[in-house]
Backbone as ProteinMPNN parsed JSONL, in Angstrom:
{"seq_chain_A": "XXXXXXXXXXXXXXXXXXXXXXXXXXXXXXXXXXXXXXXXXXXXXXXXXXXXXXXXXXXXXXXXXXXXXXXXXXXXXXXXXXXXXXXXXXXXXXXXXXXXXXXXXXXXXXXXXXXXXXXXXXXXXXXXXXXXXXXXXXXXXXXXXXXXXXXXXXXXXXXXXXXXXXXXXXXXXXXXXXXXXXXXXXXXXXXXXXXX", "coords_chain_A": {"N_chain_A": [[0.848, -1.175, 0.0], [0.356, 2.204, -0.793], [1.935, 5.519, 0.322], [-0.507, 8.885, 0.557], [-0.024, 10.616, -1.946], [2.319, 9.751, -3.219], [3.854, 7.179, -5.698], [4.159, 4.255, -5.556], [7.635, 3.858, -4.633], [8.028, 6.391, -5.655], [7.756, 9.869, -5.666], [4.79, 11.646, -6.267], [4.505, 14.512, -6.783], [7.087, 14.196, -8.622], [6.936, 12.701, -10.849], [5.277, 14.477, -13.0], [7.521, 16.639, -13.89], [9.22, 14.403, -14.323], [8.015, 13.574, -16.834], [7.812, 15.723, -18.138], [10.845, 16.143, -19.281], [10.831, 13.759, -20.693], [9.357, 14.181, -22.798], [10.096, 16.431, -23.671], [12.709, 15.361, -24.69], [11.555, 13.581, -26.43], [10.809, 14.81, -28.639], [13.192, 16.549, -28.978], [14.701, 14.164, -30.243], [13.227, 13.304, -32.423], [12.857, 15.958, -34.417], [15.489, 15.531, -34.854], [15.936, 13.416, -36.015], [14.186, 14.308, -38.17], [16.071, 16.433, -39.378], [18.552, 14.348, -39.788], [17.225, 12.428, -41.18], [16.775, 14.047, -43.538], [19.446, 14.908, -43.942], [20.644, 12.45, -44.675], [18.93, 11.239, -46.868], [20.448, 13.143, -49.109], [23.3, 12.156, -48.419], [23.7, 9.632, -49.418], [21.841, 9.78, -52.194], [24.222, 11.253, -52.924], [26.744, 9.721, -52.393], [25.75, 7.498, -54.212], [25.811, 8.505, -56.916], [28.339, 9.712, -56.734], [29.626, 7.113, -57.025], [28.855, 6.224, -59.645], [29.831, 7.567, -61.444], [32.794, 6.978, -61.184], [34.146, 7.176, -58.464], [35.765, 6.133, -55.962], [35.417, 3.976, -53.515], [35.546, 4.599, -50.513], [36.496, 7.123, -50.922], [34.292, 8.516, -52.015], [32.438, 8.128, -50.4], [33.653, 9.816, -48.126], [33.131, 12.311, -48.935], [30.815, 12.592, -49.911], [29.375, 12.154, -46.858], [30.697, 14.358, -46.134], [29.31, 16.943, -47.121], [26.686, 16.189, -46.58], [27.222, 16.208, -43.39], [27.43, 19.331, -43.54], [24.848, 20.231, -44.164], [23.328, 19.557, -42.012], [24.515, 20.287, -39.5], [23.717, 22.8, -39.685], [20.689, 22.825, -40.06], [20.62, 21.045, -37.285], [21.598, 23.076, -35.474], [20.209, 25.342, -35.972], [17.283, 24.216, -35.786], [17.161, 21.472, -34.219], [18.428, 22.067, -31.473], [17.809, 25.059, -31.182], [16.72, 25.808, -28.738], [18.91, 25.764, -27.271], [21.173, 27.557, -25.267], [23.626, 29.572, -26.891], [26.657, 29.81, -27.859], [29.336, 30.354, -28.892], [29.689, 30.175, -31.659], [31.55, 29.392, -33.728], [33.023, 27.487, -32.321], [31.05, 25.242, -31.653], [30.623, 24.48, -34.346], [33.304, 23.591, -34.899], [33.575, 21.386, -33.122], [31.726, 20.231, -34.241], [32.261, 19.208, -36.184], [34.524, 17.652, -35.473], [33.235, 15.424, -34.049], [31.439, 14.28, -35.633], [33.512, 13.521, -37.188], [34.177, 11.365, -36.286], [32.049, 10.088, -36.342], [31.928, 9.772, -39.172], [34.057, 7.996, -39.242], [32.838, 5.419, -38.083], [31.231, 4.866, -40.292], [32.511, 4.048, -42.148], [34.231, 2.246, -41.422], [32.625, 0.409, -41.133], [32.127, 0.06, -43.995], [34.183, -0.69, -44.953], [35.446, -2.928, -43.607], [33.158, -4.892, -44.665], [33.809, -4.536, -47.373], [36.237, -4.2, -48.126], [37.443, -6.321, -46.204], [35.025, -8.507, -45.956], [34.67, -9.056, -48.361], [36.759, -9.773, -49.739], [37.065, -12.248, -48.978], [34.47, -12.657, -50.118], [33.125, -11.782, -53.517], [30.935, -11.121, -53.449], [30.168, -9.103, -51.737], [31.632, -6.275, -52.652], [29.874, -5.56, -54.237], [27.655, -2.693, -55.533], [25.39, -2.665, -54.323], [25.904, -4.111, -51.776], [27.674, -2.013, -50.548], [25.802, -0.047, -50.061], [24.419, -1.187, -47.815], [26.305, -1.978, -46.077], [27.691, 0.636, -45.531], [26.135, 2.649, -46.047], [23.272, 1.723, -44.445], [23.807, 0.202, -41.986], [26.605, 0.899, -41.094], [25.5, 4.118, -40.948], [23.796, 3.944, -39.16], [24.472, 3.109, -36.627], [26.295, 5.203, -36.605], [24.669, 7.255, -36.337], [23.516, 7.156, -33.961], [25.542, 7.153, -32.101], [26.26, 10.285, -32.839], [24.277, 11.343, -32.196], [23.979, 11.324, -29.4], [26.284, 12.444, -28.687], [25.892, 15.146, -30.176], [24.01, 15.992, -28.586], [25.581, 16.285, -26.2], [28.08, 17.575, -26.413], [28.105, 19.662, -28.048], [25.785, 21.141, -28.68], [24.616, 21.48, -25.861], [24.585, 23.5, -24.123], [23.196, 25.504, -21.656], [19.541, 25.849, -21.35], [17.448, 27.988, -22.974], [15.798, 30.302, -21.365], [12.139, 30.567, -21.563], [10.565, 33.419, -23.201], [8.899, 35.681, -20.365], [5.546, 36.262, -20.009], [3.693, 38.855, -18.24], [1.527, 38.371, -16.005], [-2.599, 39.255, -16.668], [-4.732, 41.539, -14.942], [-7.12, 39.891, -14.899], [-6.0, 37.405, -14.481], [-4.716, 37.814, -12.165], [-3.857, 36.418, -9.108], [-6.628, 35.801, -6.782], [-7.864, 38.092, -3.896], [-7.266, 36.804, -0.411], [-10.201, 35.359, 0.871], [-13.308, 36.266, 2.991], [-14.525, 34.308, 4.204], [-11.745, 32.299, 4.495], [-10.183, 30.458, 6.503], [-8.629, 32.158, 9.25], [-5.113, 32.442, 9.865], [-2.896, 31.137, 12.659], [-2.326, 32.018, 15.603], [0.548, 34.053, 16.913], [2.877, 32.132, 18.995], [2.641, 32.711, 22.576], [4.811, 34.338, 24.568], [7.567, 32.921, 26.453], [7.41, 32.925, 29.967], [10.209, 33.623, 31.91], [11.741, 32.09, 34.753], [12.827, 33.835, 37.836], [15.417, 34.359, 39.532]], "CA_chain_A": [[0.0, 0.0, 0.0], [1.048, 3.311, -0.98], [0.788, 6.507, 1.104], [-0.949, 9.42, -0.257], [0.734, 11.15, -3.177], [3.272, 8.777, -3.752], [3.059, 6.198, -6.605], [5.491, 3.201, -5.093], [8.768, 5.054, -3.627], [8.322, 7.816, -6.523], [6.704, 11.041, -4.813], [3.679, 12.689, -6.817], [5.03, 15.307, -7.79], [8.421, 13.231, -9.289], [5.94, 12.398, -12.479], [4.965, 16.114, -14.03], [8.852, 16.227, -14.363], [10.141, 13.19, -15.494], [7.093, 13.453, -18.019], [8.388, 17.036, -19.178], [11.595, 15.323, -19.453], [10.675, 12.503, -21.616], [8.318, 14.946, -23.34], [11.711, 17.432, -24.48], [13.977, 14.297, -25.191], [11.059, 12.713, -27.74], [11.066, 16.553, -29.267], [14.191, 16.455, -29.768], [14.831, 13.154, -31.275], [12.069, 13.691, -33.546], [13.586, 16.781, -35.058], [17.233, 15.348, -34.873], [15.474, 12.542, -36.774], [14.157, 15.161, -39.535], [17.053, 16.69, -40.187], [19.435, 13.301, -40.586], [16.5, 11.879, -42.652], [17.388, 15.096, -45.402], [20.647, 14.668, -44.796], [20.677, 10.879, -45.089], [18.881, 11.724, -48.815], [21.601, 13.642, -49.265], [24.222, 11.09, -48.382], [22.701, 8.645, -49.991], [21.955, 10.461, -53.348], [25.408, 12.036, -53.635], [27.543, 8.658, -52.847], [25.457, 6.74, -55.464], [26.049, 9.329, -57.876], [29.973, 9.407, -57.267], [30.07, 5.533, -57.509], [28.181, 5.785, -60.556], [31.331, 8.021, -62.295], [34.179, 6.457, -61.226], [35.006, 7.723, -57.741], [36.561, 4.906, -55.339], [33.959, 3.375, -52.56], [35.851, 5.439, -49.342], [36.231, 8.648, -51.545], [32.478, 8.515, -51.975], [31.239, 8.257, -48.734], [34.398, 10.804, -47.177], [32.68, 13.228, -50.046], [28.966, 12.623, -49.397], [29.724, 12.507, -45.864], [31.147, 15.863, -45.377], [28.347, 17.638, -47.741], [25.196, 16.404, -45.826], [27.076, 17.505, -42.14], [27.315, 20.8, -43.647], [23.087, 20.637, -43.688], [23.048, 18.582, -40.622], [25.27, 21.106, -38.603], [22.811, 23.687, -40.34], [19.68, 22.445, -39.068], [20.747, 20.818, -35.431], [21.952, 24.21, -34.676], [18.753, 26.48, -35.917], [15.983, 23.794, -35.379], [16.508, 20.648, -33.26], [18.807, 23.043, -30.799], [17.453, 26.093, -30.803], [16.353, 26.414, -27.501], [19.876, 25.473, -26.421], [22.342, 28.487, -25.046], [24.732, 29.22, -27.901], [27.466, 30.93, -27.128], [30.499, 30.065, -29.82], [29.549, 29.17, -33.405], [32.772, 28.674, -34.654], [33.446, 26.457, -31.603], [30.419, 24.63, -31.927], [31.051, 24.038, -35.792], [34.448, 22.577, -35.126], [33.458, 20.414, -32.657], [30.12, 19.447, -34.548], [32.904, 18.151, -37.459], [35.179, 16.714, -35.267], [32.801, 14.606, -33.841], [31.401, 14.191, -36.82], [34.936, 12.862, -38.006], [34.311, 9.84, -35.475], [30.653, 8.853, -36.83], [32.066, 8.941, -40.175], [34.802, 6.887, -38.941], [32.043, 4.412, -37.908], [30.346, 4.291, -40.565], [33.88, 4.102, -43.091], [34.954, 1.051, -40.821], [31.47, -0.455, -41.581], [31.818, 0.17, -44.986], [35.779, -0.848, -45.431], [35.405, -4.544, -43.06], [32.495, -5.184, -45.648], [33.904, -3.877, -48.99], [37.896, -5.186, -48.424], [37.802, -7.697, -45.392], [34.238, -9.364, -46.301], [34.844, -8.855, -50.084], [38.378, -10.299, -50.605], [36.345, -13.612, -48.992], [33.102, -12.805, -51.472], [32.86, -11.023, -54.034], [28.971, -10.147, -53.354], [29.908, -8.425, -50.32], [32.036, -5.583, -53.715], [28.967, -4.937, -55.404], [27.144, -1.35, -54.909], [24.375, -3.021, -53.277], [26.682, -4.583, -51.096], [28.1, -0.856, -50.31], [24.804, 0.568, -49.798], [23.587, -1.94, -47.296], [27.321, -1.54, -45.262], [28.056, 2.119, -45.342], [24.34, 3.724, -45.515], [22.149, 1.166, -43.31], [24.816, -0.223, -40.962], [27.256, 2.494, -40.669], [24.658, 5.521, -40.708], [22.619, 3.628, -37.873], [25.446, 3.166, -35.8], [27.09, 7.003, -36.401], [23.743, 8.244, -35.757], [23.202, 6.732, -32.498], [26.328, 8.453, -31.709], [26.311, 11.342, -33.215], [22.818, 12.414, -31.416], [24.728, 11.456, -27.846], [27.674, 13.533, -28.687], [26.093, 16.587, -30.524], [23.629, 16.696, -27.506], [25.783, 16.289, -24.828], [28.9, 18.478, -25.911], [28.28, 20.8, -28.91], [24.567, 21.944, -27.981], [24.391, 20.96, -24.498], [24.239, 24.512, -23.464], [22.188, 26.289, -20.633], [18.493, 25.7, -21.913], [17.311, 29.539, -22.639], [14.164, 30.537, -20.906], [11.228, 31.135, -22.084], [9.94, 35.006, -22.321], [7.954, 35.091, -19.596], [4.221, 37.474, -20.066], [2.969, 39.382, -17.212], [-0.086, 38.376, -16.1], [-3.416, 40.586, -16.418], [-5.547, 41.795, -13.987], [-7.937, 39.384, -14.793], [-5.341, 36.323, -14.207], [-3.681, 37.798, -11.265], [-4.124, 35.945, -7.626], [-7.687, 36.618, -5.619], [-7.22, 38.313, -3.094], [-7.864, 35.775, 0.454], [-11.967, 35.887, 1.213], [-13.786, 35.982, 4.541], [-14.244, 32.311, 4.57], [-10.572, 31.99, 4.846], [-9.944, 30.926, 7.929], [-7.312, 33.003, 9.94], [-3.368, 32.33, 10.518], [-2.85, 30.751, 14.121], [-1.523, 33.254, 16.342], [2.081, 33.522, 17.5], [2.788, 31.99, 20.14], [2.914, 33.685, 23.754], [6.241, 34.332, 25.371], [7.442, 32.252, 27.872], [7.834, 33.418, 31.156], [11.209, 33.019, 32.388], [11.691, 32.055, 35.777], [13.34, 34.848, 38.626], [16.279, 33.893, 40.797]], "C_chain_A": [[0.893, 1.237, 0.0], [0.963, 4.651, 0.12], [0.206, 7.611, 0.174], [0.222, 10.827, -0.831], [2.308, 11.027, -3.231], [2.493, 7.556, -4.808], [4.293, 5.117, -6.389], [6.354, 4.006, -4.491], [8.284, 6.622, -4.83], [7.057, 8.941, -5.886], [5.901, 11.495, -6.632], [4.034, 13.465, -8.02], [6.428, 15.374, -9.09], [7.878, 13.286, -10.81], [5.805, 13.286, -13.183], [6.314, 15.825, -14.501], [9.355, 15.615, -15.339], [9.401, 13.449, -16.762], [7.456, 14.317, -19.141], [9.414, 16.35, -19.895], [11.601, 14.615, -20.99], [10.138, 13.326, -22.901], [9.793, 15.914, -24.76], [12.156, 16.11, -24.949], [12.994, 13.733, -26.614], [11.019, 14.207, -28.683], [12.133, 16.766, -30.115], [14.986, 15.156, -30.697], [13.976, 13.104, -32.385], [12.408, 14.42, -34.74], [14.998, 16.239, -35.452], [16.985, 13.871, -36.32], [15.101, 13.332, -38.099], [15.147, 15.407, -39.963], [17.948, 15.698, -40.68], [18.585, 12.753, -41.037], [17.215, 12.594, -43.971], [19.398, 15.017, -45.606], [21.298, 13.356, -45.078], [20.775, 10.459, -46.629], [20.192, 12.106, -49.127], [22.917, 12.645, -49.178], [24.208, 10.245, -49.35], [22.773, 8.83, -51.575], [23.418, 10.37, -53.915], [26.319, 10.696, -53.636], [26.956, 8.009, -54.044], [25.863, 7.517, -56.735], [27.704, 9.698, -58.258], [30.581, 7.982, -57.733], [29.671, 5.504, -58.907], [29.227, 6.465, -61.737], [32.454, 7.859, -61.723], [34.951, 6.736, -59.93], [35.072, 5.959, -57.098], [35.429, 5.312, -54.187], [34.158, 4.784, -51.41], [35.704, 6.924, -49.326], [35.086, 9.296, -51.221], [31.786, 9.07, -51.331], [31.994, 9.491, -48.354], [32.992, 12.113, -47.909], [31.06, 13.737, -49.675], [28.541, 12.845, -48.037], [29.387, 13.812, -45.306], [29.911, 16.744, -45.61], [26.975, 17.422, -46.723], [25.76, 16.589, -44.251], [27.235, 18.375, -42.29], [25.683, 21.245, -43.496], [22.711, 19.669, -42.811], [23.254, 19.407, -39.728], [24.1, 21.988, -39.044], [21.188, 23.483, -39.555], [19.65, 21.6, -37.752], [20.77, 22.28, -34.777], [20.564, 25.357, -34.802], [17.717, 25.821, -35.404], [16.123, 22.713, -34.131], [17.239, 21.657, -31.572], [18.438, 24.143, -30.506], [17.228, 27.122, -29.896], [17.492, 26.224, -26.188], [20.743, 27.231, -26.292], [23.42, 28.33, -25.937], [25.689, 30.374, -27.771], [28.605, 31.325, -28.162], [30.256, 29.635, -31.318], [30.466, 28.455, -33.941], [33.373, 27.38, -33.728], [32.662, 25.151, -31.977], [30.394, 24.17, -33.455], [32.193, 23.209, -35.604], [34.224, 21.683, -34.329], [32.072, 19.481, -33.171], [30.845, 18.835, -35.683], [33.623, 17.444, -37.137], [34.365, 15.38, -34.578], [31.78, 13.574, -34.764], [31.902, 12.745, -37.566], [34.752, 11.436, -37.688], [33.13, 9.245, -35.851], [31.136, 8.54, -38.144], [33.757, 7.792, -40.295], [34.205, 5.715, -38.723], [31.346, 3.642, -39.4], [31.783, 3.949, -41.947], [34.483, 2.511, -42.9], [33.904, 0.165, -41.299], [31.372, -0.801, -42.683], [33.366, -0.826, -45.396], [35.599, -2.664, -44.8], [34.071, -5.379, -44.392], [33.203, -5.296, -47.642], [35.2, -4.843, -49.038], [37.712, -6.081, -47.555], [36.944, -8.746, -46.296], [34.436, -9.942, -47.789], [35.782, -9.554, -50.85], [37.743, -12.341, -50.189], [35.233, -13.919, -50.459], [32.596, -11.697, -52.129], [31.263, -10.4, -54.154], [29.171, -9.217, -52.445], [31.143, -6.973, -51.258], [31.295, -5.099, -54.284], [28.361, -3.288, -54.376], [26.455, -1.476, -54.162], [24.935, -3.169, -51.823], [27.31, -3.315, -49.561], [27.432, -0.135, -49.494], [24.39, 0.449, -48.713], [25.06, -1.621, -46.063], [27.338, -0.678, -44.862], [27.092, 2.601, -45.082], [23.921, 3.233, -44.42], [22.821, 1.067, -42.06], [25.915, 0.869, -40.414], [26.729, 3.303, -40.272], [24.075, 5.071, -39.602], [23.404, 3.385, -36.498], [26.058, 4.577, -35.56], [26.274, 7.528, -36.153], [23.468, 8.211, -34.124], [24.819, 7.677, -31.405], [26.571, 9.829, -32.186], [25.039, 12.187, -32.049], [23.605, 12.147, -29.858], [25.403, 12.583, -27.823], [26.951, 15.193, -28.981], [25.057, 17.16, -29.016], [23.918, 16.912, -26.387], [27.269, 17.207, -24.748], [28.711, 19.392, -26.879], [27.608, 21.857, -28.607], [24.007, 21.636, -26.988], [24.692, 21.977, -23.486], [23.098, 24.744, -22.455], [20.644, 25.722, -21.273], [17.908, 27.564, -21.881], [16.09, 29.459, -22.234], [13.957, 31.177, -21.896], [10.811, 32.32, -21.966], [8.886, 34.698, -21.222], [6.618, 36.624, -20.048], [3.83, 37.774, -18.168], [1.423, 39.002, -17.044], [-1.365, 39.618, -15.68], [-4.072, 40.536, -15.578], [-6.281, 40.511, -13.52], [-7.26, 37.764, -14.069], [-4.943, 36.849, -12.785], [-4.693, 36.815, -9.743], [-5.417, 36.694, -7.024], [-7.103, 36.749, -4.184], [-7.66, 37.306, -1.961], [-9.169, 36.67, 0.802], [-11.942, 36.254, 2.938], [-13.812, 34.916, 5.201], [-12.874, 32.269, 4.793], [-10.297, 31.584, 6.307], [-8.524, 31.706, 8.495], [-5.841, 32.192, 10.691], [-3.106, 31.909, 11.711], [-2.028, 32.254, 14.11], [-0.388, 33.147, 16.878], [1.506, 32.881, 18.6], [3.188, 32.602, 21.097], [4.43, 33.631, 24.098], [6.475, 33.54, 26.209], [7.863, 33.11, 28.551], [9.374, 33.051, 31.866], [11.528, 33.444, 33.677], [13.054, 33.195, 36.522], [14.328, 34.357, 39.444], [16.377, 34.499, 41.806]], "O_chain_A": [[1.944, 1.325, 0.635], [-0.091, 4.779, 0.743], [0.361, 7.391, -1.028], [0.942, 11.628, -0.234], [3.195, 11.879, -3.27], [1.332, 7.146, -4.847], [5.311, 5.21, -7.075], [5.904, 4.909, -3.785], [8.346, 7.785, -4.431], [5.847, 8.772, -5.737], [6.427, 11.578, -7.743], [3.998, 13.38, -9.247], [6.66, 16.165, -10.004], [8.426, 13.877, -11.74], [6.24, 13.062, -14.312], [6.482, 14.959, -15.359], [9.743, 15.851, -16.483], [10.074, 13.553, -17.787], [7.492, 14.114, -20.354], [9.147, 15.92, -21.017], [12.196, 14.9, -22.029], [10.583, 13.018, -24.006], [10.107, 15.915, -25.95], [11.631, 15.92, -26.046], [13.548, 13.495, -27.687], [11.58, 13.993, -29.758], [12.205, 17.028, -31.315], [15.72, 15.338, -31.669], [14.504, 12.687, -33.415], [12.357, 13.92, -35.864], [15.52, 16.665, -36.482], [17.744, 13.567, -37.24], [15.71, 13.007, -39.118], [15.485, 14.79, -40.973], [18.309, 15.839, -41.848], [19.191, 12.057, -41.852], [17.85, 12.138, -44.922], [20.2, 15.041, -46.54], [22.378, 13.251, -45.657], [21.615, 9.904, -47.337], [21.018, 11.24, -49.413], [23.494, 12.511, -50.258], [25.054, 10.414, -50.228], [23.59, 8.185, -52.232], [23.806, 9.746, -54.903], [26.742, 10.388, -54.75], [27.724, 7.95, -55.005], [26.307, 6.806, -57.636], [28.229, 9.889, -59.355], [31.545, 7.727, -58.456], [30.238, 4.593, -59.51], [29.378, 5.901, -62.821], [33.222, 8.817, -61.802], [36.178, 6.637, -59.96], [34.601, 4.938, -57.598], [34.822, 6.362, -53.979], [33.365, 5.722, -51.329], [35.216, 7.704, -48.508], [34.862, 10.248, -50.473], [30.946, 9.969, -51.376], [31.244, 10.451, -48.175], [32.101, 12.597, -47.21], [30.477, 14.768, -49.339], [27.559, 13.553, -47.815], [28.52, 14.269, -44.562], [29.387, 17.291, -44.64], [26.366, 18.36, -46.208], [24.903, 17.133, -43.554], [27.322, 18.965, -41.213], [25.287, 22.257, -42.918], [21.698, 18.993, -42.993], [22.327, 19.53, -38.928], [23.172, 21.583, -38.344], [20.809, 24.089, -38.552], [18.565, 21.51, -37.177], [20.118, 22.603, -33.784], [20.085, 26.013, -33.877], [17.033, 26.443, -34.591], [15.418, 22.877, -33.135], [16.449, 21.847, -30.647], [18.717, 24.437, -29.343], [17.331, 28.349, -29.895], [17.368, 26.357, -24.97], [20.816, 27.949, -27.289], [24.118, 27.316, -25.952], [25.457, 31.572, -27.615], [28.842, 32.523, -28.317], [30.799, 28.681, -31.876], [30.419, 27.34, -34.461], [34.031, 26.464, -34.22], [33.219, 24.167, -32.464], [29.92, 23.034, -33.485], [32.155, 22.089, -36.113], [34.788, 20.683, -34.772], [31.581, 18.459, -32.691], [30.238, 17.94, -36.272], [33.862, 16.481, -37.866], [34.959, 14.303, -34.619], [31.496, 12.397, -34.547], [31.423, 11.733, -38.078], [35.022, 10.496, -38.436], [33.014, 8.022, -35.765], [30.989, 7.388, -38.552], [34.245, 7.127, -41.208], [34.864, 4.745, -39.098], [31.059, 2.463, -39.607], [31.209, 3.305, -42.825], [34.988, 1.784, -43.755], [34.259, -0.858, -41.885], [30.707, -1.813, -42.907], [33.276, -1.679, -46.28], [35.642, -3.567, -45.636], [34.357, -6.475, -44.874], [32.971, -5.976, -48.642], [35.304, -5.883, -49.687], [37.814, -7.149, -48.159], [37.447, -9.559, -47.071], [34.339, -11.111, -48.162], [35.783, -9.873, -52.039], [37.949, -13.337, -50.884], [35.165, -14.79, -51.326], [31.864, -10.834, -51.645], [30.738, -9.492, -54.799], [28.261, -8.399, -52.312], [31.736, -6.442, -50.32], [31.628, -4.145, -54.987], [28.532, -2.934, -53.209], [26.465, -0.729, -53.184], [24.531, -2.506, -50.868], [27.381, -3.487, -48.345], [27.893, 0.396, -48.484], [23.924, 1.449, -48.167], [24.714, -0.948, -45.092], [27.035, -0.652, -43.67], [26.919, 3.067, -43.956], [24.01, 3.89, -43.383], [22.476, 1.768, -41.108], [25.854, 1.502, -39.36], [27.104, 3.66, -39.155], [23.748, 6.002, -38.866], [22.85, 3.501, -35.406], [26.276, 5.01, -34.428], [26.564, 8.588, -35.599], [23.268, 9.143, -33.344], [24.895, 8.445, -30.447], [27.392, 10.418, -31.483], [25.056, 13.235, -31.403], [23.709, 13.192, -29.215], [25.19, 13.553, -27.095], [27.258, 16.193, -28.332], [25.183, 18.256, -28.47], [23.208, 17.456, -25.541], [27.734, 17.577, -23.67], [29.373, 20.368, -26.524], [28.018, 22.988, -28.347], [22.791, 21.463, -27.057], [24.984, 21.708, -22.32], [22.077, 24.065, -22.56], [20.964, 24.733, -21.933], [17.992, 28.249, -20.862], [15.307, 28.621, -22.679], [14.586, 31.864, -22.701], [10.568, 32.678, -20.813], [8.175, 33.694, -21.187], [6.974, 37.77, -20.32], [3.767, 36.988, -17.224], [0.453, 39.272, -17.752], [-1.284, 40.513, -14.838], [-4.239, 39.397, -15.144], [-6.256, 40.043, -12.382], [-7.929, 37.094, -13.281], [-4.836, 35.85, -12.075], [-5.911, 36.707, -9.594], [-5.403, 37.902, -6.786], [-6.33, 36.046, -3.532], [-8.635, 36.689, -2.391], [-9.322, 37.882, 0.955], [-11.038, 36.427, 3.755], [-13.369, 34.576, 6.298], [-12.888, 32.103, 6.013], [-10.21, 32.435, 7.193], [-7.457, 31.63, 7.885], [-5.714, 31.581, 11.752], [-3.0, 33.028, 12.212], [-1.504, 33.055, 13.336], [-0.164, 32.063, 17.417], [0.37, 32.897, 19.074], [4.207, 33.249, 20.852], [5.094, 32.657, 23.743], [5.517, 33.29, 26.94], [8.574, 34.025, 28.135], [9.434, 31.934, 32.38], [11.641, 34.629, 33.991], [14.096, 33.373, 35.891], [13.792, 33.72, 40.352], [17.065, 34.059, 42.727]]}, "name": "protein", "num_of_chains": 1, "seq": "XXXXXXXXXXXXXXXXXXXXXXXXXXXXXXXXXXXXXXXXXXXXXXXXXXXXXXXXXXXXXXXXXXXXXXXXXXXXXXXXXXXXXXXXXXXXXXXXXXXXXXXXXXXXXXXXXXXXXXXXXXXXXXXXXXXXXXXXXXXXXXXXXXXXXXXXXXXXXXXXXXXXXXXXXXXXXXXXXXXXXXXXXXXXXXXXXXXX"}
């Protein structure tokens, strides 16, 4: 049995919170999710399109890569961030490529153990498909999962800015206490302190 306004050990009021909480974090994955969708396209698009004239597999991706975190960095920082404290641009840019550097290191390694390790075993694991299914699906799903840790926990992992706040009007403000109210206990009396 619980006591009242508790729900198991978690107090009452614990819940609004966490809820906000959960509430911001699906917000922002949501958005963080829009923007690496477009720049996924983007990825996506532009490597197939260098494989398709002659560039080399790693080239490709470095290439396609870099281009969609230029509109990744672009929209984390105006939309899924926004409401983060920004203080440094140029800081936050170099650290939104060097970390960056390490998802597309993930997803390069994903692409390279597939393309030359798997590949020099079977040649199916050489074809573009092959590429696609390494580097895009497997790689990108892995560098994303870090990438959203990292950019939210050191690039835009600023202050949170308040909200303006409005004055409230007349009509909102506090009534004043009624008659019904009942009345304030009264101090208590002095003690008497005894005379020697």
């Amino acid at each position: 049995m619980t006591g009242t306004g508790t729900l198991g050990s978690v107090p009452a009021a614990f819940l609004p919170a966490l809820r906000a909480r959960f509430g911001a974090l699906v917000r922002e994955l949501s958005k963080f999710g829009t923007v690496g969708s477009i720049a996924f396209a983007i990825d996506l698009t532009l490597f197939n399109v260098l494989l398709q004239t002659g560039f080399e597999s790693l080239l490709a991706k470095t290439i396609s890569t870099v281009l969609a975190t230029t509109v990744a960095f672009i929209g984390n920082r105006f939309w899924t961030w926004r409401h983060r404290e920004h203080t440094n641009m140029a800081r936050q840019y170099t650290l939104f490529f060097l970390l960056n550097g390490v998802g597309l290191g993930i997803g390069l390694t994903c692409l390279a153990i597939s393309h030359y390790g798997l590949g020099a075993l079977w040649p199916e694991f050489q074809t573009p498909l092959a590429d696609n299914i390494s580097g895009q699906l497997v790689g990108t799903a892995v560098g994303t999962l870090f990438r959203f840790w990292s950019y939210r926990r050191f690039v835009f992992g600023g202050a949170l800015v308040p909200e303006p706040t409005v004055p409230a009007s007349p009509a909102e403000a506090p009534a004043p206490a009624s008659a019904t109210t009942p009345p304030s206990a009264p101090p208590p009396a002095p003690r008497a302190v005894p005379r020697m």
